[in-house]
C-alpha positions in Angstrom: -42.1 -21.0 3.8 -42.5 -17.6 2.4 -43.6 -16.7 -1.1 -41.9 -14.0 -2.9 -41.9 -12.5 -6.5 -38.8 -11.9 -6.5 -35.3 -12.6 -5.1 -32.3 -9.9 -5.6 -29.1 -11.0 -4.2 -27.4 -8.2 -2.8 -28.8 -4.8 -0.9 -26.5 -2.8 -1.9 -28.1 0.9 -3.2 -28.9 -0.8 -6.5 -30.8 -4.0 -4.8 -32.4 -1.9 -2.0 -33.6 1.2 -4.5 -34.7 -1.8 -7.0 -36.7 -3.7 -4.1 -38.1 -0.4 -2.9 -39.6 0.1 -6.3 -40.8 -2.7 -6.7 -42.3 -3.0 -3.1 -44.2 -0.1 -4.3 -45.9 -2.1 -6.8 -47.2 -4.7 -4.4 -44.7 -7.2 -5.8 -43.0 -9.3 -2.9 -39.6 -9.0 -2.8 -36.7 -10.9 -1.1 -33.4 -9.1 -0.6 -30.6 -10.9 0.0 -27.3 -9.8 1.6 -24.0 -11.5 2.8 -22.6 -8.7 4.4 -24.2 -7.9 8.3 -25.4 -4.6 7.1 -27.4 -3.5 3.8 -25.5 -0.7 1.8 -23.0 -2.6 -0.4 -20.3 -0.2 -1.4 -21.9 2.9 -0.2 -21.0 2.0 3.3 -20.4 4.2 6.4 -17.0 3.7 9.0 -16.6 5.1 12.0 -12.9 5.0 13.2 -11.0 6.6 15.9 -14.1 9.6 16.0 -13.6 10.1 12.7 -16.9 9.4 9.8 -15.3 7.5 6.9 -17.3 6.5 3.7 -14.9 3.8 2.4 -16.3 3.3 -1.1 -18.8 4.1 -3.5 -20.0 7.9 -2.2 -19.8 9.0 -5.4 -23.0 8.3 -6.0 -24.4 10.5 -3.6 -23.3 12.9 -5.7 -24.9 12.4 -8.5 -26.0 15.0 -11.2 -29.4 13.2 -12.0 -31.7 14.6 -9.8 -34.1 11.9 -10.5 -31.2 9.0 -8.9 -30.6 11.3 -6.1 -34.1 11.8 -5.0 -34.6 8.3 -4.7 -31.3 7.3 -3.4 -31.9 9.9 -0.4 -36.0 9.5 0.0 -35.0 5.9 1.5 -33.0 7.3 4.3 -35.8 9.9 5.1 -34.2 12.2 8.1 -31.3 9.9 8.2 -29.0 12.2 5.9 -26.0 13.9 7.0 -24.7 16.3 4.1 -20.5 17.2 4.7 -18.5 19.3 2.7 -15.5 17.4 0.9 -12.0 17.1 3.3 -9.4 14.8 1.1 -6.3 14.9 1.6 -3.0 13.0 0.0 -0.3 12.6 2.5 2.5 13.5 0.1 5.9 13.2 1.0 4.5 14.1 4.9 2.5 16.7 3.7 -1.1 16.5 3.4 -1.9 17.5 0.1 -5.8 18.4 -0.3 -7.6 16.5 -3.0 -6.9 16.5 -5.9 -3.3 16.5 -6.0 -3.2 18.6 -9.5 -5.4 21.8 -7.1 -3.1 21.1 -4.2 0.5 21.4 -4.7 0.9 24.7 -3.5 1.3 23.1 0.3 4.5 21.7 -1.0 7.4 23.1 -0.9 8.8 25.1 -3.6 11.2 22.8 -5.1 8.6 20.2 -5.4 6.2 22.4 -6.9 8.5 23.4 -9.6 9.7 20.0 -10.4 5.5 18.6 -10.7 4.9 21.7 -12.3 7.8 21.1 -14.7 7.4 17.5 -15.8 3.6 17.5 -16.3 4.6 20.6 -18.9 7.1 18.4 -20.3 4.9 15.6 -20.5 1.9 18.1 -21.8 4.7 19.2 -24.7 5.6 15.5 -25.1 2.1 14.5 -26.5 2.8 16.2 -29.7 5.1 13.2 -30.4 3.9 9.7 -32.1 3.4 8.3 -28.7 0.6 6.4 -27.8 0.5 4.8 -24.4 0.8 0.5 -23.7 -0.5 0.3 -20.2 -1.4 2.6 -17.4 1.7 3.3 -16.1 2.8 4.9 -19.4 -0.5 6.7 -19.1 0.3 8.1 -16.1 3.5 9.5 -16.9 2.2 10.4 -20.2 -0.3 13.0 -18.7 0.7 13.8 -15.7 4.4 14.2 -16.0 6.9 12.2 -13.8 6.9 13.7 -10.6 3.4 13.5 -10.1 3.7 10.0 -11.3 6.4 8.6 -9.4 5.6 10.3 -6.1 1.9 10.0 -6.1 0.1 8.0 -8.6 2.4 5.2 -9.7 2.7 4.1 -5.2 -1.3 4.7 -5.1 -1.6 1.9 -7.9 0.7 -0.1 -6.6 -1.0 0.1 -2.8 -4.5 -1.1 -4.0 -2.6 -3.8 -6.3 -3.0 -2.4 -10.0 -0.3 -4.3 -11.0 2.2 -1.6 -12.7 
């Protein structure tokens, strides 16, 4: 039987930084994980020789220094540092990321219709309108064509309910 301190359920970056820490302060620690590999959200996919981190990488790219230094200091040499490549396939275009910086791959009459309803949805926010639920929100700010073409299917795909 082993004798720990303490048990944290889950190595994601929050258990494994937290176990880390307190490692450091000759506490024993247990960290517990259901998942075959340690990482939680912030996980690493490689598919058809493509590098796909499939959620949570926004943490990487954190502002506070101190979070980053400590989130990277575990993985040492083991740090690969990309430059950002999103893309929105968009009516079989692919539209870089975000969508509002990279309509002008689309063509012309789909740029002036998104361009055109998210002014007319800018102008409409000077009315007594205040928004139930998200989809309202969505065509609130962002006008219907970005809406109903991009952000209203994206909702609906990871289940939303719209």
């Amino acid at each position: 039987m082993i004798e720990v301190d303490v048990v944290i359920l889950g190595c994601g970056w929050a258990g494994i930084l937290a176990a880390y820490r307190l490692a450091k302060h000759n506490v024993t620690v247990l960290c517990l994980e259901k998942e075959q590999k340690p990482g939680g959200l912030l996980r690493t996919e490689h598919y058809r020789g493509f590098v796909i981190d499939t959620g949570g990488s926004h943490v990487i790219f954190s502002k506070d220094e101190q979070v980053l230094s400590a989130l990277l200091g575990l993985l040492g040499a083991n740090v690969v540092r990309n430059v950002r490549s999103s893309f929105i396939d968009l009516k079989g275009k692919l539209v870089p990321y975000p969508i509002e910086t990279g309509l002008y791959v689309l063509p012309p009459e789909d740029r002036f219709e998104a361009v055109k309803s998210f002014l007319e949805a800018m102008l409409s926010r000077y009315k007594d309108f205040e928004p139930k639920n998200l989809l309202e929100w969505i065509y609130f700010t962002y006008g219907s064509w970005i809406a109903k073409n991009y952000l209203e299917p994206y909702n609906k795909k990871f289940g939303r309910g719209l």
